[in-house]
C-alpha positions as CSV (number, residue, x, y, z in Angstrom):
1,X,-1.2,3.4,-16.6
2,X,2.1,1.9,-17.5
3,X,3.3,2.2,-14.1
4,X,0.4,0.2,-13.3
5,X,1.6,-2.4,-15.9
6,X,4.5,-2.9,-15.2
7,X,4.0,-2.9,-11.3
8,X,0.9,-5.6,-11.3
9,X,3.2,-8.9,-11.9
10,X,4.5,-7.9,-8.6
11,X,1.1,-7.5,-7.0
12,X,0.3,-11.0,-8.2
13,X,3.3,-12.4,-6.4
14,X,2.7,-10.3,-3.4
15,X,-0.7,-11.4,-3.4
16,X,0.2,-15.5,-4.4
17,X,2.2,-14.8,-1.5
18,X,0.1,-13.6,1.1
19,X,-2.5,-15.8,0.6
20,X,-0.5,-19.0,0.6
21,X,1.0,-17.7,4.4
22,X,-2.6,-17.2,5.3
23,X,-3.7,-20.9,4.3
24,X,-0.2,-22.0,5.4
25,X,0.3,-20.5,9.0
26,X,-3.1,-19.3,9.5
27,X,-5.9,-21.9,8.2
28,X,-8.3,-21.4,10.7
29,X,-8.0,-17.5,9.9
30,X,-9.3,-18.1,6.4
31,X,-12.5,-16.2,6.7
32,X,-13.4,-15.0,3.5
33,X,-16.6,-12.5,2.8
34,X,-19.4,-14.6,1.6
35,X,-21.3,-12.5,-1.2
36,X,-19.9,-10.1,-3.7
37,X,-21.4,-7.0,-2.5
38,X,-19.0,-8.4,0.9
39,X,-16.1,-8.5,-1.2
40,X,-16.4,-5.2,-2.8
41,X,-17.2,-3.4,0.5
42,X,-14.3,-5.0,1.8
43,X,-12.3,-3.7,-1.1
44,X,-13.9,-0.4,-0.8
45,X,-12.8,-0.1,2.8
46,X,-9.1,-1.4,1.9
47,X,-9.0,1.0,-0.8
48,X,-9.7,4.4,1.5
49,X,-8.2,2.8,5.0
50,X,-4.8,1.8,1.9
51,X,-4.9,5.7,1.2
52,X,-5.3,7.4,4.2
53,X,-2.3,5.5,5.9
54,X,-0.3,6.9,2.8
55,X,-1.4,10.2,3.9
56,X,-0.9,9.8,7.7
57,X,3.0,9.0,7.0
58,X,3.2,12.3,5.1
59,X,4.8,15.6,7.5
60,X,2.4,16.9,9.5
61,X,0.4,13.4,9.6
62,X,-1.4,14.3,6.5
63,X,-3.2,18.0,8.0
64,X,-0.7,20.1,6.2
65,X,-2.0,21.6,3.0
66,X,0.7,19.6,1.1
67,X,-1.7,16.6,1.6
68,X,-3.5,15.6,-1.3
69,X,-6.4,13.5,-1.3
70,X,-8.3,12.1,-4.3
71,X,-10.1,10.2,-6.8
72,X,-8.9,10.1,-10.5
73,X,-11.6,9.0,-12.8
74,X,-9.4,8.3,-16.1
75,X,-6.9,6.4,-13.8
76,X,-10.0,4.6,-12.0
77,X,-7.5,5.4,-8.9
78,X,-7.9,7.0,-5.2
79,X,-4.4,8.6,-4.5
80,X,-2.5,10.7,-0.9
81,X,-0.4,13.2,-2.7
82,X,2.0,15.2,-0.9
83,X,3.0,17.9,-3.0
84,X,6.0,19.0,-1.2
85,X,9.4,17.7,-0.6
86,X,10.5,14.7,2.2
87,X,13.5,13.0,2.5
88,X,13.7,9.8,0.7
89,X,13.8,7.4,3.4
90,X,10.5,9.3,4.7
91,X,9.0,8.4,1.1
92,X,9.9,5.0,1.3
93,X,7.7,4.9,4.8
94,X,4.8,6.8,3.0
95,X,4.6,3.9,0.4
96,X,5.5,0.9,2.1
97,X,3.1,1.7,5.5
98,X,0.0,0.2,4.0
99,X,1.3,-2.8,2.9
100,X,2.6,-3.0,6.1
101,X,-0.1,-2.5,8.4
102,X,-2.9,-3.9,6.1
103,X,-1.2,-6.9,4.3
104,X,1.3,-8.0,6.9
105,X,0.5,-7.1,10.7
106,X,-3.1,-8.7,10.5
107,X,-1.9,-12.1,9.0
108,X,1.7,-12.0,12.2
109,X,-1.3,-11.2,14.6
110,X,-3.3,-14.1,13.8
111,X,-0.4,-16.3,13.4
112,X,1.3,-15.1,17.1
113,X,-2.4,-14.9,18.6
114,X,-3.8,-18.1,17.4
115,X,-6.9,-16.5,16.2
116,X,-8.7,-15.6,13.1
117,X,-8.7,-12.0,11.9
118,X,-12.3,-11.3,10.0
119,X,-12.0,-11.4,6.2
120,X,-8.4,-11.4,6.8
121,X,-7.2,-13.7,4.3
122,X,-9.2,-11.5,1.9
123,X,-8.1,-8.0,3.0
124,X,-4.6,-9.0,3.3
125,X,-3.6,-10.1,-0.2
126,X,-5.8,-8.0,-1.8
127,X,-4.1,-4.8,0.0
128,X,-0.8,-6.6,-1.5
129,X,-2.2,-6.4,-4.9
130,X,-3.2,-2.6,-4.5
131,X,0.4,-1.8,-3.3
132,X,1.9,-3.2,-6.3
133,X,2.5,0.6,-7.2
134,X,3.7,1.5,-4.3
135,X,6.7,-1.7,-3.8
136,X,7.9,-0.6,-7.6
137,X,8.4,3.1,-6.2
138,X,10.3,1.7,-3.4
139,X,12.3,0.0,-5.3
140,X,13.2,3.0,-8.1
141,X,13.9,4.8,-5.3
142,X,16.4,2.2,-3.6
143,X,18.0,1.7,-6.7
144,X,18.2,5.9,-8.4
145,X,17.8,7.8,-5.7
146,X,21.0,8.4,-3.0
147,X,19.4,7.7,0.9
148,X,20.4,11.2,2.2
149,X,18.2,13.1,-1.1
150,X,14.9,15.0,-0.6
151,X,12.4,14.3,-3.3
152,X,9.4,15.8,-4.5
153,X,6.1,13.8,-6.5
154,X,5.4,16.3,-9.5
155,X,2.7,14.5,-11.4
156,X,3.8,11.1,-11.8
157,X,7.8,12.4,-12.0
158,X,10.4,12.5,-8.9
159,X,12.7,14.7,-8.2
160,X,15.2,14.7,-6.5
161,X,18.7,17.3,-4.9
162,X,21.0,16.1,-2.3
163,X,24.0,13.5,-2.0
């Protein structure tokens, strides 16, 4: 939870962010679901498709039996655990490949195609407030851990050997 705390100012600006490219570079893209139950579908879908990316950037594409996946009620989280070690950089991919392929690709799509991307101006920045997490990890692990290490996820501690 306090991870979560301290990473959501940084899913706000990721998210202010976002949206004011959308409106900015992409007006005509900004389709946004019109009911609630819309919304939270679209959320719902974010949430799994946000997950199972993590997992797909984990070794073995996310088959091997190091692959967590998971809801955890007290958290009111999904999680893609890997249980076993990866080099650092490798991490960094795990973590940052939703954001990337959720937040940013459809909103450089519909700017170098001309053409709206449905409910992407919702998707998009919402996906950048869900990876709030995941951009504070990145950067602990730019700023404590050496780019040649091998780290392992034990709970919510890292490990880490190497130079």
């Amino acid at each position: 939870m306090r991870a979560q705390l301290t990473a959501f100012p940084i899913g706000i600006g990721i998210l202010g962010l976002l949206y004011f490219a959308w409106v900015t570079w992409a007006p005509a893209a900004v389709i946004l679901p019109d009911s609630v139950l819309g919304r939270l579908g679209a959320l719902f879908c974010v949430i799994v498709v946000h997950e199972l990316l993590h997992a797909v950037a984990h070794p073995g594409l996310g088959l091997s039996s190091d692959t967590c996946l998971g809801f955890w009620p007290k958290q009111a989280t999904c999680y893609a655990h890997y249980v076993g070690a990866m080099p650092r950089n490798r991490l960094i991919v795990v973590l940052l490949l939703p954001l990337l392929l959720i937040s940013w690709a459809p909103l450089l799509l519909s700017i170098a195609l001309s053409m709206p991307i449905p409910y992407g101006a919702f998707v998009s920045p919402a996906n950048g407030l869900l990876a709030c997490v995941d951009v504070l990890g990145v950067g602990l692990l730019a700023v404590q851990v050496p780019p040649s290490a091998v780290v392992r996820n034990q709970g919510w501690v890292t490990w880490w050997h190497g130079t």
